[in-house]
GUZAVO-470315 format. One record per residue (C-alpha): residue number from 1; residue in three letters; x, y, z. Coordinates in Angstrom, 1 decimal, padded with zeros to 4 digits. Example, Ala and Ser with C-alpha at 12.3 -4.5 7.8 and 13.67 -1.06 7.14 Angstrom:
! GUZAVO-470315
    k    r    east   north      up
    1  ala   012.3  -004.5   007.8
    2  ser   013.7  -001.1   007.1
! end
This chain:
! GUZAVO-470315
    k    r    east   north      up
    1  unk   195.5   005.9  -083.4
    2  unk   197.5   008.0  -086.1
    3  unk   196.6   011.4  -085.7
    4  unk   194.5   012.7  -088.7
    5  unk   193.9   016.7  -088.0
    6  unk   196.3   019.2  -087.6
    7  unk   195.5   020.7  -084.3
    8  unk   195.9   017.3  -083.0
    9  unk   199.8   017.2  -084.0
   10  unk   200.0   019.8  -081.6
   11  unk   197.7   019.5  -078.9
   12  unk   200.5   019.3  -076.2
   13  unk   202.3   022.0  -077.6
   14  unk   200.2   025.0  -078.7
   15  unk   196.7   025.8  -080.0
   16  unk   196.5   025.5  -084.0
   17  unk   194.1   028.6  -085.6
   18  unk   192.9   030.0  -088.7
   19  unk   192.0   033.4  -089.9
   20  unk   188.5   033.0  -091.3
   21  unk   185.4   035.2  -093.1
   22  unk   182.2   034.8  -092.3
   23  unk   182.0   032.9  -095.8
   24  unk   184.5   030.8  -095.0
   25  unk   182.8   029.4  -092.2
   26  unk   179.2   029.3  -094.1
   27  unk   181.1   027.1  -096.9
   28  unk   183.8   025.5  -095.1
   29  unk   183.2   025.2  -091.4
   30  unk   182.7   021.5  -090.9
   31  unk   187.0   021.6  -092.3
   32  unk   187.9   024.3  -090.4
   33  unk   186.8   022.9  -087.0
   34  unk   188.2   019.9  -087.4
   35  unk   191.6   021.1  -088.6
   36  unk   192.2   023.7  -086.1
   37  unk   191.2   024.8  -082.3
   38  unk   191.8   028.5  -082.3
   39  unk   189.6   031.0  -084.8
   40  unk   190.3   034.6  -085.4
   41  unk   188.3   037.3  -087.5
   42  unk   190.2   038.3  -090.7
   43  unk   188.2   042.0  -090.5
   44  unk   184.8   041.5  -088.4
   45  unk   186.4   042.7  -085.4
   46  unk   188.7   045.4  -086.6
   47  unk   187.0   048.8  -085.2
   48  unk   185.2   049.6  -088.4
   49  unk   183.8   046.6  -088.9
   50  unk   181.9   047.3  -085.1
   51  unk   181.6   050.5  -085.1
   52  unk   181.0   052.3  -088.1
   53  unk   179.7   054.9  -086.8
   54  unk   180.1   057.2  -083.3
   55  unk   177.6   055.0  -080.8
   56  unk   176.2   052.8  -083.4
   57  unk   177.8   048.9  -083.0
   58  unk   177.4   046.4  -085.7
   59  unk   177.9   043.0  -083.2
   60  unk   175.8   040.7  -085.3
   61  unk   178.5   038.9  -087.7
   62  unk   181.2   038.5  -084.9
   63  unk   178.6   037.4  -082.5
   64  unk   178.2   034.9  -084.9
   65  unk   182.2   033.6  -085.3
   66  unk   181.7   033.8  -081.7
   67  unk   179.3   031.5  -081.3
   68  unk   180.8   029.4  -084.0
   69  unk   183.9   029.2  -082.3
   70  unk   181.8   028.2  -079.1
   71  unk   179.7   025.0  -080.3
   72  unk   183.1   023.9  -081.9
   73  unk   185.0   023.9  -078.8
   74  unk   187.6   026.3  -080.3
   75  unk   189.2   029.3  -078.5
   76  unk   188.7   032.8  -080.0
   77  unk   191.5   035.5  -080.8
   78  unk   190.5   038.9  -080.6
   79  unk   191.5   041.0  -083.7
   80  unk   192.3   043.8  -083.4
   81  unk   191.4   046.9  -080.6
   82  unk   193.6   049.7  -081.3
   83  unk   195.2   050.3  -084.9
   84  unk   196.0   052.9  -087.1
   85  unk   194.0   050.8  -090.4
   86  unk   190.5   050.4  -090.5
   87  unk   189.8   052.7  -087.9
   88  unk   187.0   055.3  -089.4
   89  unk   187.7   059.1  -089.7
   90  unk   184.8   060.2  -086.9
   91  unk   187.3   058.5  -084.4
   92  unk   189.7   061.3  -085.0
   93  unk   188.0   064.1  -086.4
   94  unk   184.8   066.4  -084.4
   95  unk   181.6   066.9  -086.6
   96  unk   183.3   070.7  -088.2
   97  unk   186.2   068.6  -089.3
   98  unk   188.7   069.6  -086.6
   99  unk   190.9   067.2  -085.0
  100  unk   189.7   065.9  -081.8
  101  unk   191.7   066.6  -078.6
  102  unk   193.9   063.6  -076.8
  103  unk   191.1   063.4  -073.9
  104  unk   188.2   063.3  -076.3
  105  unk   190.5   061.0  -078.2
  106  unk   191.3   058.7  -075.2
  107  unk   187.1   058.9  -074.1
  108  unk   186.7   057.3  -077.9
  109  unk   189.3   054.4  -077.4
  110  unk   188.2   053.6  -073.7
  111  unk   184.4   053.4  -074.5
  112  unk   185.1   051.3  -077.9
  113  unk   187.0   049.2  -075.9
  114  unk   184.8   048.6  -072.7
  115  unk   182.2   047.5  -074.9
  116  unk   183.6   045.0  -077.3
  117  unk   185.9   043.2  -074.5
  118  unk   183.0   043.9  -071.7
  119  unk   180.5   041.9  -074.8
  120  unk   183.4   038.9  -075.3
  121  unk   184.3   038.5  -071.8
  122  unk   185.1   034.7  -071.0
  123  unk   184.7   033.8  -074.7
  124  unk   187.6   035.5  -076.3
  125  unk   191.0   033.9  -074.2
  126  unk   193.2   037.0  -075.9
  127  unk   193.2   039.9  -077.6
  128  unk   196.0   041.8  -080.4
  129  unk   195.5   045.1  -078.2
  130  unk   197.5   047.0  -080.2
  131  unk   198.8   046.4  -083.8
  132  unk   201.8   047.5  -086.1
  133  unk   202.6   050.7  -083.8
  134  unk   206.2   050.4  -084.6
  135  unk   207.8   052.2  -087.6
  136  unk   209.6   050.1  -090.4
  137  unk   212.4   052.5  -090.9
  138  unk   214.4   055.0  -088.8
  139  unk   211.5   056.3  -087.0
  140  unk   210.2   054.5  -083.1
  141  unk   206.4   055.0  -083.3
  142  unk   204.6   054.6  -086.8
  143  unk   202.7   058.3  -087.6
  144  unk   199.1   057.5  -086.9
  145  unk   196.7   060.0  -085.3
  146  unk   196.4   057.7  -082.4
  147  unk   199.5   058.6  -081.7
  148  unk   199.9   062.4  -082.8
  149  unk   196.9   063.0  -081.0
  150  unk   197.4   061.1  -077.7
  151  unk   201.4   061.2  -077.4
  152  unk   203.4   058.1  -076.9
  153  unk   201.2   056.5  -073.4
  154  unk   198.5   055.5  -076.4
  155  unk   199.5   052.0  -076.8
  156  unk   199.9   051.6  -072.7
  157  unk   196.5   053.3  -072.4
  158  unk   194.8   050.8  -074.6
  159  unk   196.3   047.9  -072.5
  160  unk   195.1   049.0  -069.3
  161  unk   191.5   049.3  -070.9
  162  unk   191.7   046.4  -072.3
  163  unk   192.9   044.8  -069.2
  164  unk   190.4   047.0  -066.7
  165  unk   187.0   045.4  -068.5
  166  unk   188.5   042.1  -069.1
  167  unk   191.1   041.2  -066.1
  168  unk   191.3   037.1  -067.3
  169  unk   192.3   038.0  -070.7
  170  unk   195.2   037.4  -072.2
  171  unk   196.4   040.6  -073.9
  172  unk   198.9   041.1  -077.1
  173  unk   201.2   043.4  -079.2
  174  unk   200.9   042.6  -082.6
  175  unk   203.4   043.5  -085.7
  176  unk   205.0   042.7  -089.2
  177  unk   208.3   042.3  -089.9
  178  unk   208.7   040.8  -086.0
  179  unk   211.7   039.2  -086.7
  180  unk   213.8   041.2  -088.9
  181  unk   216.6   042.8  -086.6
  182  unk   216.1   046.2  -086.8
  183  unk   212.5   046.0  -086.1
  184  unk   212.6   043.6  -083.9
  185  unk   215.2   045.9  -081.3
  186  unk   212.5   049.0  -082.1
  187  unk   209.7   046.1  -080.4
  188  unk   211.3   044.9  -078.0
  189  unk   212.5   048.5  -076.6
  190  unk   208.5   049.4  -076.8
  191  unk   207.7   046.1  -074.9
  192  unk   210.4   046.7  -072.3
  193  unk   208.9   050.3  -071.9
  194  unk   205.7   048.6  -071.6
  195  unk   206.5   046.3  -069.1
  196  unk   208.2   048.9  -067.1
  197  unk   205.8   050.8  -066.8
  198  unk   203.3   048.3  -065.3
  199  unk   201.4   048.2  -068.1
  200  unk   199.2   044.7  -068.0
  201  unk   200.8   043.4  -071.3
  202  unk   201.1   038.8  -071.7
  203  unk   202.1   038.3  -075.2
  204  unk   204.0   039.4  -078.2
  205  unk   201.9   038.1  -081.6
  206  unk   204.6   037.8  -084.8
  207  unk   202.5   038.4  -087.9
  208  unk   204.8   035.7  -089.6
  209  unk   204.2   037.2  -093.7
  210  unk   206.9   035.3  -095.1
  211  unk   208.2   033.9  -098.1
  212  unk   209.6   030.4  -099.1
  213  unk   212.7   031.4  -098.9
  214  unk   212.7   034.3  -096.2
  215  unk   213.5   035.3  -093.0
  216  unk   216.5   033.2  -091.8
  217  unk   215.6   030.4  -089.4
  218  unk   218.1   032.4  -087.2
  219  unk   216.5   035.5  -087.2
  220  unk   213.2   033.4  -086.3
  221  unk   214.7   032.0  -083.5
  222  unk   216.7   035.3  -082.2
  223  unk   212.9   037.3  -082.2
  224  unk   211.7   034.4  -080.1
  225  unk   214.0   034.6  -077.3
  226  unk   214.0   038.2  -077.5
  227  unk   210.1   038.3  -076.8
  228  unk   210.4   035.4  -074.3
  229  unk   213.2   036.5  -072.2
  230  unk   211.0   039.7  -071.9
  231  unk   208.6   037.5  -069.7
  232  unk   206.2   037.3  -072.5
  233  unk   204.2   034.5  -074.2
  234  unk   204.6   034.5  -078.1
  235  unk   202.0   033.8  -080.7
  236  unk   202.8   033.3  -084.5
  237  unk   199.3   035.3  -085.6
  238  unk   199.1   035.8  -089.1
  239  unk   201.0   032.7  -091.0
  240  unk   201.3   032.4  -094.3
  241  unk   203.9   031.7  -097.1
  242  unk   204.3   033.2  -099.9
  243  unk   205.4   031.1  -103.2
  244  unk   207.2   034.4  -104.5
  245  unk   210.1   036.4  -102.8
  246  unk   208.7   039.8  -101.9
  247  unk   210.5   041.4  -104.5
  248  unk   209.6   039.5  -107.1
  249  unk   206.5   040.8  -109.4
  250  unk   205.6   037.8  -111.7
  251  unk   202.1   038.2  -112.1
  252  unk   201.3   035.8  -115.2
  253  unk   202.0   031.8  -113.2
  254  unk   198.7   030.2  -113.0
  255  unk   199.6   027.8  -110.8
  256  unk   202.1   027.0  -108.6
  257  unk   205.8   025.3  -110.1
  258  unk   206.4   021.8  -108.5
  259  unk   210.0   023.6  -107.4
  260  unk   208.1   026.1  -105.2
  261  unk   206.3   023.5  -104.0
  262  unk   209.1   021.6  -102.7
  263  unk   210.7   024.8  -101.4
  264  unk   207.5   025.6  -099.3
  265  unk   207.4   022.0  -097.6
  266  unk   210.5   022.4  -096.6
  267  unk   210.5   025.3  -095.2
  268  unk   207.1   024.9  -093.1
  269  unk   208.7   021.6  -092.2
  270  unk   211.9   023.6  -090.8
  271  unk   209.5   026.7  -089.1
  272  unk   207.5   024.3  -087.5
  273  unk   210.2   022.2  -086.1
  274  unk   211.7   025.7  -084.4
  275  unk   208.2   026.3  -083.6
  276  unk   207.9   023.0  -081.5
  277  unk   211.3   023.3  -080.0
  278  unk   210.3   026.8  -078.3
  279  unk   206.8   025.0  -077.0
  280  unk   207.5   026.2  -073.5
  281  unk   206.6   030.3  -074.7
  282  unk   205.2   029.6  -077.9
  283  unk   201.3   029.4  -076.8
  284  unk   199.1   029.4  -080.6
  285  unk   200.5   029.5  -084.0
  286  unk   197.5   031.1  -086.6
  287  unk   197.4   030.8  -090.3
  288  unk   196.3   034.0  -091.9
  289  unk   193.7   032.1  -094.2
  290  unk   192.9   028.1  -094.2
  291  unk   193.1   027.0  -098.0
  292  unk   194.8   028.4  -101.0
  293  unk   191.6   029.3  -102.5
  294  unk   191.8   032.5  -100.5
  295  unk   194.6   034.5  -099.6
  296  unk   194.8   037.5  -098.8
  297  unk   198.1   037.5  -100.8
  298  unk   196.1   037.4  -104.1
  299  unk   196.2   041.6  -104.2
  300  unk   199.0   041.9  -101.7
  301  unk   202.3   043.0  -103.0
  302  unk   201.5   042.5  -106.3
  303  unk   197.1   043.0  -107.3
  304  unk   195.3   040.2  -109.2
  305  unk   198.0   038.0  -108.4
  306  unk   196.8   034.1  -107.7
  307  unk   199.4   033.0  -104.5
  308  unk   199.5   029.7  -102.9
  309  unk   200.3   029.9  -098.8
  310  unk   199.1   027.6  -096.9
  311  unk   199.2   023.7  -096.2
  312  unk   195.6   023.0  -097.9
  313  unk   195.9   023.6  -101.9
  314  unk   192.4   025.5  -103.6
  315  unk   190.3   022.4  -103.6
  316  unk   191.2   021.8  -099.7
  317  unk   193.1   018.9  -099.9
  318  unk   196.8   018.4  -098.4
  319  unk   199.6   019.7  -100.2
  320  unk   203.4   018.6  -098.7
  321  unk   203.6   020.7  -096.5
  322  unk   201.0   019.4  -095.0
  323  unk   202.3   016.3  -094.6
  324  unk   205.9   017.5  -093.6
  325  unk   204.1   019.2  -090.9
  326  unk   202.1   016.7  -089.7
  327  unk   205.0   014.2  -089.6
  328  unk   206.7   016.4  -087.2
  329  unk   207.5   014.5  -083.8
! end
């Protein structure tokens, strides 16, 4: 029987997930569990979203694409513990406005994090411990106040929490920009630290915002056999692809040409087909998003821009690249 899902394609190979809303899975859910096997929360996990406020958790909606993800027979990614977005300003500052101290500081990230991995024990595989720590320029560590306040043994600190009050989990660094060189070396130096260290770290997860016509399929494969040969398992965790190079700030097109189209076929056709080829560490490839009806990209470079990533067009039905991809032997 010809397989007619996407997850299926893959089933020997790696687990197939989407980024979803609450809304999306209200309005859309019967497509999304039949297309992929793997669910992550766009923003409902992110620390915010939990806990607002100093003590006061907010567990209702992701208990919810919990238990969606539960009655679907779908595994559940764990997004995101530790980052420098999203994160509200009580976390880092005392009641008189002064900054906390690293001990109070390290109290606040232990105690988030024993309760929302303690809550999703057994029912989320993995988490994205900690995300986009890395610098895009010159610099090692990005500037955040997790780690002006703490020092550099932040990021090893919220692995070993992470890994203290769920010991079966499976438990990820997460970035942009993965698999441009420069970036890449500044990773993989922070992952080799890691895993010197001891630090209980499986997984590098490559945010994978790209473009139809960018990064090289050599650079693709270079970050994945850097992250591998590290010992680690590798995730692609936030796919999308853009119709328009980065740079390019055309805001007017109201739907997509038939060239970039063609252009985006191809090139999920050629990702996928690396993606396939490094099975044996590649463990779940995630789309940020499941139809082109919503995309994050729509305000992201460029605001009020319409975008048109993914393999499902804005009425849910296969584009080529869908197709391309699910030819794929």
């Amino acid at each position: 029987m010809e397989n007619k899902y996407l997850h299926q394609v893959f089933e020997e190979d790696f687990l197939i997930g989407a980024a979803v809303t609450p809304w999306l899975l209200k309005q859309r859910g019967e497509f999304i569990a039949t297309q992929f096997n793997s669910l992550t929360a766009e923003n409902e996990m992110k620390f915010e979203s939990l806990q607002p406020q100093r003590g006061v958790y907010q567990f209702e909606v992701a208990d919810k694409m919990v238990e969606f993800a539960q009655n679907n027979h779908m595994k559940m990614r764990g997004h995101t513990l530790v980052w420098h977005n999203q994160t509200p300003g009580w976390v880092f500052s005392n009641a008189n406005g002064s900054s906390v101290s690293r001990d109070e500081l390290l109290a606040t990230m232990k105690e988030h994090i024993q309760n929302v991995v303690t809550r999703y024990k057994g029912k989320i595989y993995c988490w994205d411990v900690a995300n986009e720590v890395i610098d895009d320029r010159e610099g090692f560590f990005r500037e955040s106040k997790w780690h002006t306040i703490i020092g550099d043994d932040f990021v090893q600190k919220a692995f070993e929490f992470a890994h203290e009050y769920d010991p079966e989990a499976q438990l990820f660094y997460n970035d942009y920009n993965a698999v441009i060189p420069e970036k890449r070396e500044r990773i993989c130096r922070l992952l080799k630290q890691l895993i010197a260290s001891g630090t209980p770290i499986h997984g590098m997860g490559i945010q994978g915002h790209w473009n139809i016509y960018g990064p090289s399929e050599d650079d693709i494969k270079r970050a994945i056999e850097c992250y591998a040969d590290l010992g680690l398992k590798v995730q692609m965790t936030e796919l999308d692809l853009s119709v328009y190079a980065f740079e390019n700030k055309e805001s007017k097109l109201l739907a997509p040409t038939k060239e970039m189209l063609t252009l985006q076929a191809e090139r999920y056709e050629s990702i996928f087909k690396i993606f396939k080829s490094y099975k044996d560490v590649i463990t779940g490839i995630t789309f940020w998003g499941v139809a082109d009806d919503y995309t994050w990209l729509d305000n992201f470079p460029v605001r009020k821009r319409k975008n048109w990533p993914f393999l499902f067009d804005e009425n849910y039905k296969p584009k080529e690249s869908f197709q391309r991809v699910m030819a794929i032997k």
